[in-house]
C-alpha positions in Angstrom: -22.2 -6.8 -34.1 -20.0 -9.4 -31.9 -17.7 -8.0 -30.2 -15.3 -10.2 -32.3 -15.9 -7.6 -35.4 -15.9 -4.5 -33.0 -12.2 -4.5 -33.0 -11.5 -4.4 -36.7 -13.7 -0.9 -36.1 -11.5 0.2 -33.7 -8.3 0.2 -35.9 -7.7 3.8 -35.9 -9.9 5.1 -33.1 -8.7 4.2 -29.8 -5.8 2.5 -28.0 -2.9 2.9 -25.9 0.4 5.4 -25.4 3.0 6.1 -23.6 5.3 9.3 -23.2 8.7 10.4 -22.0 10.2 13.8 -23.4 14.3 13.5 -24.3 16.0 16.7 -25.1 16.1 18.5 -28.5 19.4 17.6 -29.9 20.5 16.3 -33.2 21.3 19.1 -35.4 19.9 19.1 -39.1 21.2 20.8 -42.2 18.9 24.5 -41.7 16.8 24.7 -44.7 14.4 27.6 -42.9 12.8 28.6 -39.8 11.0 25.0 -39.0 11.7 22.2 -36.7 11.0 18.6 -36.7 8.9 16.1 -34.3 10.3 12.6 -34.1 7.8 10.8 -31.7 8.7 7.1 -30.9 7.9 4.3 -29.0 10.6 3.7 -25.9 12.3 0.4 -26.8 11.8 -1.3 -23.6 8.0 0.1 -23.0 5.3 -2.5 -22.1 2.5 -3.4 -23.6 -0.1 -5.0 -21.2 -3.2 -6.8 -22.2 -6.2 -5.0 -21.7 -10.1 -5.8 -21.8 -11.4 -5.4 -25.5 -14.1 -3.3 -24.5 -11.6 -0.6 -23.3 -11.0 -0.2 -26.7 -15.2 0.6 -27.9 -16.7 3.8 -28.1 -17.9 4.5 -24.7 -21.7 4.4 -25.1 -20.7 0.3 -26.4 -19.1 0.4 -23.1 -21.5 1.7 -20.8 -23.3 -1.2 -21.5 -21.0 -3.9 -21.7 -21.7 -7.3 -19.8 -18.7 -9.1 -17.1 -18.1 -12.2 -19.6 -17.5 -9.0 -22.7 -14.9 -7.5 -20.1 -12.6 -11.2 -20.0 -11.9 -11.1 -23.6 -8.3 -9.5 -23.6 -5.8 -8.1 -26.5 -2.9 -7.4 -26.9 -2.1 -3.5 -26.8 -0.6 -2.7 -30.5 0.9 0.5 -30.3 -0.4 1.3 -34.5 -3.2 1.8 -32.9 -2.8 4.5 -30.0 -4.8 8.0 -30.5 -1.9 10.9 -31.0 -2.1 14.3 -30.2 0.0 16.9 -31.2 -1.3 20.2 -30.1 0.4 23.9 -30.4 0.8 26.2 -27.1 -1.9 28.1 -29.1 -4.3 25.3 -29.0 -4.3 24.6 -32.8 -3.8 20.8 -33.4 -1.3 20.0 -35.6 -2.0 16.2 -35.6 -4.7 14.0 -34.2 -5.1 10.3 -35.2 -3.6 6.9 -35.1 0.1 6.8 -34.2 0.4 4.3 -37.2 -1.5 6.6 -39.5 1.1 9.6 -38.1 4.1 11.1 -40.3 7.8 10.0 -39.2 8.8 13.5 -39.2 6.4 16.0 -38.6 7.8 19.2 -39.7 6.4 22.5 -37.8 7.3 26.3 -36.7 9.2 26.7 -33.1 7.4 26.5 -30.4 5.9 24.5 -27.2 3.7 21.6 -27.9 1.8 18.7 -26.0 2.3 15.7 -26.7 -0.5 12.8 -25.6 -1.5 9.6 -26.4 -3.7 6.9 -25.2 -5.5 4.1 -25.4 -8.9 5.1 -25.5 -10.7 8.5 -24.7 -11.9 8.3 -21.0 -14.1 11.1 -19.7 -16.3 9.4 -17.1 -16.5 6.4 -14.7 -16.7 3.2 -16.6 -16.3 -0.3 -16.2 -13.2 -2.1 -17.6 -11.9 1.0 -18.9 -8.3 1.2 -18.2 -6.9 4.1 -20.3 -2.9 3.9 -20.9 -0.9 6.6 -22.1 0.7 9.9 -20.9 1.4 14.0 -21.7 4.4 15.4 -22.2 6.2 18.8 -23.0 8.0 19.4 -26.2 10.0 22.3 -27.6 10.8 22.6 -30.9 13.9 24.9 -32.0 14.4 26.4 -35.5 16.5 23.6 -38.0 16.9 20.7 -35.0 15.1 17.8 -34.7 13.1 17.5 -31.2 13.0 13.6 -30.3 10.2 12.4 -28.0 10.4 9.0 -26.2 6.8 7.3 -25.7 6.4 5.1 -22.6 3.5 3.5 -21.3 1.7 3.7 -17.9 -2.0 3.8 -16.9 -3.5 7.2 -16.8 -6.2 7.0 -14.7 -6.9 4.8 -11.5 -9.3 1.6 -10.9 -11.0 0.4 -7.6 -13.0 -3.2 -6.7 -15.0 -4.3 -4.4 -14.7 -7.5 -2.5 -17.8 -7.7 -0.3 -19.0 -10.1 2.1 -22.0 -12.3 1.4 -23.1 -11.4 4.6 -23.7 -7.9 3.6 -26.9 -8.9 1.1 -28.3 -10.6 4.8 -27.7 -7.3 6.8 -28.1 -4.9 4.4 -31.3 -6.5 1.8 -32.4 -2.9 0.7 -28.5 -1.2 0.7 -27.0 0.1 -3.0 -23.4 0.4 -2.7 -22.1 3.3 -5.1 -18.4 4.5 -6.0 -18.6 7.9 -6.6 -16.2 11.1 -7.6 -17.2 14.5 -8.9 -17.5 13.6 -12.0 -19.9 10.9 -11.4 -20.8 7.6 -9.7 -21.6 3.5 -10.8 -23.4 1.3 -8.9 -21.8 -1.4 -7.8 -23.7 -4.7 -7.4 -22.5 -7.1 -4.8 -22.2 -9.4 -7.1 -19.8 -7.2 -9.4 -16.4 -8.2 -10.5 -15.1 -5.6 -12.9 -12.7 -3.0 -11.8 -14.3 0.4 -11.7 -12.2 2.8 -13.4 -12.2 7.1 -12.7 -10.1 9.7 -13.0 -7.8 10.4 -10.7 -8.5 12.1 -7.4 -11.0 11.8 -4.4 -13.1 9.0 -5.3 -15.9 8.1 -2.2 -17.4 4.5 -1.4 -21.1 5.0 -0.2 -24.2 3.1 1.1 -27.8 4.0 0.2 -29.8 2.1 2.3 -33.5 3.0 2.8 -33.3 6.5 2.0 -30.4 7.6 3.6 -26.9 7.5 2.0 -23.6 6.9 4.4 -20.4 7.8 3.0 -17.8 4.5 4.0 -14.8 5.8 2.8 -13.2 8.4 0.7 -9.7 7.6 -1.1 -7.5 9.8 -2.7 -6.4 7.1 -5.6 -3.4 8.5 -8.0 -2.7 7.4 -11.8 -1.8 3.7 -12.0 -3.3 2.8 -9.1 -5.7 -0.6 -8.8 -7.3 0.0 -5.2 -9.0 -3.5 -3.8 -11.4 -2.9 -0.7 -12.7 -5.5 1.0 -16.2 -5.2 2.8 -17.1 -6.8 5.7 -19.5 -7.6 8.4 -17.8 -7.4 12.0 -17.6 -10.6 13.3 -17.4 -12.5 9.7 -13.5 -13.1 9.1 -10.3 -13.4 11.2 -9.3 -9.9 12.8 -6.1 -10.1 11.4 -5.9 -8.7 7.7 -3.1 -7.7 5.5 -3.7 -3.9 3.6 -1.1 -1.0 2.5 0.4 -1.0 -1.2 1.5 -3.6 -2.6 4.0 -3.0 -5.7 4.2 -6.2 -8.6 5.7 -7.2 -11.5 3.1 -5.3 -13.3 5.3 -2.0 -13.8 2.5 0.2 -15.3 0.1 -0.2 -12.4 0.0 0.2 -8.2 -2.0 -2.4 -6.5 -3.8 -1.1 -3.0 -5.9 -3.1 -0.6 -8.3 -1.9 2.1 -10.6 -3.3 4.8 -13.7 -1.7 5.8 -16.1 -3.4 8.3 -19.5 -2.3 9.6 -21.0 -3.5 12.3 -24.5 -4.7 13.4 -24.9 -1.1 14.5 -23.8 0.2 11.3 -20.6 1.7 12.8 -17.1 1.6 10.3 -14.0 1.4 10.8 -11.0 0.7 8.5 -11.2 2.5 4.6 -8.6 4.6 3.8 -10.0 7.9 5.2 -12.7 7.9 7.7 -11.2 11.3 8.9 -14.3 13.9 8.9 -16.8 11.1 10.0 -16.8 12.8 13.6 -16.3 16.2 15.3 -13.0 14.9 17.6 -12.1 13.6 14.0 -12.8 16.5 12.1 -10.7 17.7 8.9 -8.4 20.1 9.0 -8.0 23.0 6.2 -5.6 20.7 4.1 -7.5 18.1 4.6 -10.4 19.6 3.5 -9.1 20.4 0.4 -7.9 17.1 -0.7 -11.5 15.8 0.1 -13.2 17.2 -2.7 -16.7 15.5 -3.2 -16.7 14.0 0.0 -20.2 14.5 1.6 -21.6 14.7 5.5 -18.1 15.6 6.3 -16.6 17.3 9.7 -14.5 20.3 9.4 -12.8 22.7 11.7 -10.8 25.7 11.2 -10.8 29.3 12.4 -13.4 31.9 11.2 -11.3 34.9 9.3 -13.3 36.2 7.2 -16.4 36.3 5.0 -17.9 39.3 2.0 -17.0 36.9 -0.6 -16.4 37.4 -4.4 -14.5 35.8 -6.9 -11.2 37.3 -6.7 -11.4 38.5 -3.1 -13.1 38.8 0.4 -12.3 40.4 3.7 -11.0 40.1 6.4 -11.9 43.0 8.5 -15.2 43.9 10.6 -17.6 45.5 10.1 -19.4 42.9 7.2 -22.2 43.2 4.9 -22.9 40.0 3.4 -24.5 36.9 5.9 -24.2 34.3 3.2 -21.0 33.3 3.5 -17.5 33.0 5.5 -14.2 31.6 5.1 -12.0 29.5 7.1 -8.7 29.1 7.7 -6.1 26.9 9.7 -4.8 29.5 11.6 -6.4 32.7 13.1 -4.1 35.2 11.2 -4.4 34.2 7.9 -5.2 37.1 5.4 -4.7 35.1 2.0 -8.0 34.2 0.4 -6.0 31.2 -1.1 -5.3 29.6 1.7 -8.9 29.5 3.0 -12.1 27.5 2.6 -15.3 28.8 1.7 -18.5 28.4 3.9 -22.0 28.4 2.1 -24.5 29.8 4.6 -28.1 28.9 3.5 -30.9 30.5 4.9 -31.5 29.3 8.5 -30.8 29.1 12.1 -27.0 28.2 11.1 -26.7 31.0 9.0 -28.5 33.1 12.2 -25.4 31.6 14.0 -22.5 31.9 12.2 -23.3 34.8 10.0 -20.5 37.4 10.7 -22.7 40.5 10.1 -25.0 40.1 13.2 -22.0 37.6 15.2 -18.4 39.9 15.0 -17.8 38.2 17.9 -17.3 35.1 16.3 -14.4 36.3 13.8 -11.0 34.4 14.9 -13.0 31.7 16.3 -12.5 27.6 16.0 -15.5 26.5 14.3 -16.4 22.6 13.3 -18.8 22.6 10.3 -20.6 19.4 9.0 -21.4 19.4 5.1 -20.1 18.6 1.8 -16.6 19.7 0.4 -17.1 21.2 -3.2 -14.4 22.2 -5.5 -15.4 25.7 -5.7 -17.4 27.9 -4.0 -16.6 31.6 -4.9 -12.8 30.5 -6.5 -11.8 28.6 -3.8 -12.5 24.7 -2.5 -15.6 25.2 -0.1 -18.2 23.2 2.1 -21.7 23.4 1.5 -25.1 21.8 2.6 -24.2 22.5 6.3 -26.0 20.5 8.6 -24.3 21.0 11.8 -22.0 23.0 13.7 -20.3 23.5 17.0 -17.8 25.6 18.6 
């Protein structure tokens, strides 16, 4: 099937939405206990033009191709997927916002309201998913009016990479990856790679051995452009920060990250953790989630963890794990991170049942930040440490 007669499939399925909650306030005529929905489009929302793929089911496009990604349409908001879904979790409508009732009449209560322009649940090429969730209330005998606006929900990062990099690095895969998955990325790729948003991590696999760049903590709406280099390629001087356009439902960001003949970086939005003297910190940990061969340092407070508590207090009887916290006194399991302690000499270290000594101490760990470990955000894998 061309791709042409794909979108006459679509129709109903998958497309693009936009919301802004008003207050509940025209008053009917009280005929019983029910309220009424009115969902609408905001006049002045805009619609962009997105790839035609976006709009397939998602195995279609997996496997789409670069020249399927340039054919564009025009969003048409008949077409968006609607969700009307009780506080209880029943849906009360799901389907096309053409297909959908003007008034939808229901009981009182708290609802959520989404729609978008195609389900997105995993990284994908030319996937840009538009939309938004909002909040209703609905009051006994008044009409609750909902405004529908449209931004992009999740985020997108490309790649501009020096041709030098194929010469220095013949064997190297370059990978964008988050915790909810990864795409290779060719260096001759020119699609924008869209994810979720949150930590997402640029990384090198070359000859076994994998070398996180640069880990970015992209928000909704934003388009993230990094440019790769080899030191000693371009000009020194390069423009980067955010750069706002026209384009009202997206963010544009540029980058620079250069690697040298050693196979040092610098630039890339967050190198912080690729060293000891440039260790995380507690916070920073936890808004590194997925990042991997990471330094941290805090203070050891604790350890005897479970899932809704640990201790804080000698003596200890579990050598598997530890927490950490950015300052000494801390006694809130919330405010801590985690420590996996795998069987080993680090574990023979750190391990607070045979090393008391150590609680209260500044610690630097390297590993990989996970989003939970025992409730909480935690590092794992640990491969070094240092006091």
């Amino acid at each position: 099937m061309c791709i042409q007669l794909k979108k006459a499939f679509l129709g109903f399925s998958e497309a693009v939405m936009l919301l802004c909650v008003t207050g509940c306030d025209a008053v009917l005529n009280p005929t019983g206990p029910d309220g009424e929905l009115l969902i609408n489009f905001h006049q002045n929302a805009v619609l962009p033009k997105v790839p035609l793929v976006s709009l397939l089911p998602e195995e279609e496009r997996r496997t789409s191709t670069y020249a399927e990604s340039q054919v564009e349409v025009q969003l048409d908001t008949n077409d968006f997927i609607l969700s009307v879904v009780g506080s209880g979790g029943a849906s009360l409508y799901y389907g096309s916002f053409g297909a959908a009732p003007t008034k939808i009449i229901t009981s009182p209560g708290t609802y959520t309201i989404s729609a978008k322009s195609c389900e997105f649940y995993a990284p994908l090429y030319s996937s840009p998913q538009f939309g938004d969730t909002k909040t209703a209330v609905v009051t006994a005998g008044k009409e609750c009016r909902v405004l529908l606006d449209c931004e992009q929900m999740n985020c997108g990062i490309r790649l501009k990479i020096d041709p030098q990099f194929l010469t220095d690095f013949p064997n190297g895969v370059l990978f964008l990856k988050s915790s909810e998955g990864k795409l290779m990325y060719a260096y001759s790729e020119k699609r924008i790679a869209y994810f979720r948003p949150g930590n997402i991590s640029l990384v090198l696999s070359d000859s076994g051995k994998e070398k996180t760049l640069a880990t970015y903590k992209v928000e909704a709406k934003e388009i993230l452009t990094i440019k790769l280099e080899i030191s000693g390629t371009s000009a020194p001087s390069v423009t980067s920060g955010i750069h706002i356009q026209l384009d009202t439902a997206r963010v544009w960001r540029d980058d620079r990250i250069v690697i040298d003949a050693g196979g040092g970086v610098s630039g890339g939005g967050s190198n912080k953790g690729d060293a000891k003297d440039n260790a995380l910190n507690i916070s920073q940990a936890k808004d590194m989630i997925g990042a991997t061969d990471v330094w941290v340092c805090g203070f050891i407070v604790g350890g005897d963890l479970s899932s809704s508590k640990c201790s804080f207090d000698i003596p200890f009887s579990s050598k598997t794990n530890l927490v950490l916290a950015s300052k000494s006194s801390c006694r809130d399991k919330e405010a801590c991170l985690s420590v996996q302690l795998n069987s080993g000499r680090i574990r023979d270290a750190l391990n607070l049942v045979e090393n008391p000594s150590l609680l209260g101490k500044k610690v630097y760990l390297k590993g990989d930040i996970v989003e939970s470990y025992y409730g909480i955000p935690g590092i794992q894998s640990i491969s070094e440490y240092s006091f």
